[in-house]
N, C-alpha and C positions, 0 to 999 in steps of 0.2 A: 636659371632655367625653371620654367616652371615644373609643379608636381606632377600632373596631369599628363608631361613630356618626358619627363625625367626615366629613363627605363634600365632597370637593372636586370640581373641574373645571370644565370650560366648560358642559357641559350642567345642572350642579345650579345654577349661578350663572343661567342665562337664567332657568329655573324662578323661580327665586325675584324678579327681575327681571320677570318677564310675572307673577307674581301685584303683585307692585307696580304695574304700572300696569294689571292690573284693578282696582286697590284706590280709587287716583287716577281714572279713568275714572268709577266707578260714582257716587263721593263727588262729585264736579264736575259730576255729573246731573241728581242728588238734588237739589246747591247751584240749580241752572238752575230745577228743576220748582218748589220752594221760593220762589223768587223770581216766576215767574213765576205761581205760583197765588195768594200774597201781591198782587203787581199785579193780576191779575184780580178778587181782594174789595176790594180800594181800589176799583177804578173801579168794579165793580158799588153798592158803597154809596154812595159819594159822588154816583151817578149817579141815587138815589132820590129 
C-alpha cells in the first residue's frame, strides 16, 4: 500500500471500529426480524 494511503491513528481506527459494529448491529436485527417473522407463519398456519 502505498505511503501517501496508508492511514494510521486513534481516530481512523475508531472509524473503522464503529462501522464494525454498525455492521454487527444491523446483521443481529435482521437475524431477530427473521426469526421472529418465521415464528409468526408457524403459528399463524399451524393455527388454521
Amino acid at each position: 500500500m502505498p505511503k501517501d494511503k496508508h492511514l494510521t491513528g486513534k481516530i481512523f481506527t475508531q472509524r473503522i471500529e464503529r462501522n464494525n459494529l454498525t455492521l454487527r448491529t444491523r446483521i443481529k436485527r435482521l437475524a431477530r426480524k427473521k426469526v421472529m417473522t418465521l415464528t409468526y407463519c408457524i403459528v399463524f398456519y399451524c393455527s388454521r
